[in-house]
N, C-alpha and C positions, 0 to 999 in steps of 0.2 A: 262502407268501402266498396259496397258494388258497383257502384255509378264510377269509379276508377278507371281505367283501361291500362291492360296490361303493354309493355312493348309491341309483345305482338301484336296483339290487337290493333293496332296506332301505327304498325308498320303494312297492316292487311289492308285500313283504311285510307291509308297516302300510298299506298302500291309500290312501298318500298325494302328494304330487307331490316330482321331486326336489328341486325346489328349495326346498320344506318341511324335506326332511332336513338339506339343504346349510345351509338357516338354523340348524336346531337345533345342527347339528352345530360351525357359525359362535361360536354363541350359549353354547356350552356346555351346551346342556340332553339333547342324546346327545351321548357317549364316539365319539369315534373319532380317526382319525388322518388327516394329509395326506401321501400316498407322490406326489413330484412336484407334477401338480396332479389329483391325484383324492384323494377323499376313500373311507378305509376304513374301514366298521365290524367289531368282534369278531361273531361271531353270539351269543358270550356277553353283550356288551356291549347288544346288542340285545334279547336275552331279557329282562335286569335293565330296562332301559326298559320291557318292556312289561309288565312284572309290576309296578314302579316308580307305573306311569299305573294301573292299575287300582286303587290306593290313594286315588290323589290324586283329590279331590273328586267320587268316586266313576264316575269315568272306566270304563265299558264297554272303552277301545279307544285308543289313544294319535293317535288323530283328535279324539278329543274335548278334547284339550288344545290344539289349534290355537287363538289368538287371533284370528283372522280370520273367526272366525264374527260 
């Protein structure tokens, strides 16, 4: 399980907040898992999102997919 990443971690690494991740991740739009009550991502699962977001409507950066702009 250490090769996991926690929210945070995944939210430090896309420069986003955790509670952005925890949405997405709520949401369905990143992969992860819920061990207890934390939420874990693969770092592969994360990689595919962010190569994922560079596709998508021409996304720089998986910030840029946030709706809350």
């Amino acid at each position: 399980m250490d090769d996991l990443l926690t929210a945070e971690q995944a939210a430090a690494i896309l420069q986003l907040s955790p509670k952005t991740i925890k949405d997405w991740l709520r949401a369905g739009k990143l992969t992860g898992c819920k061990i207890g009550r934390v939420w874990r991502v693969k770092p592969a699962d994360l990689e595919a999102f962010i190569q994922a977001a560079r596709l998508v409507r021409g996304a720089q950066s998986p910030a840029d997919l946030r709706q809350d702009r």
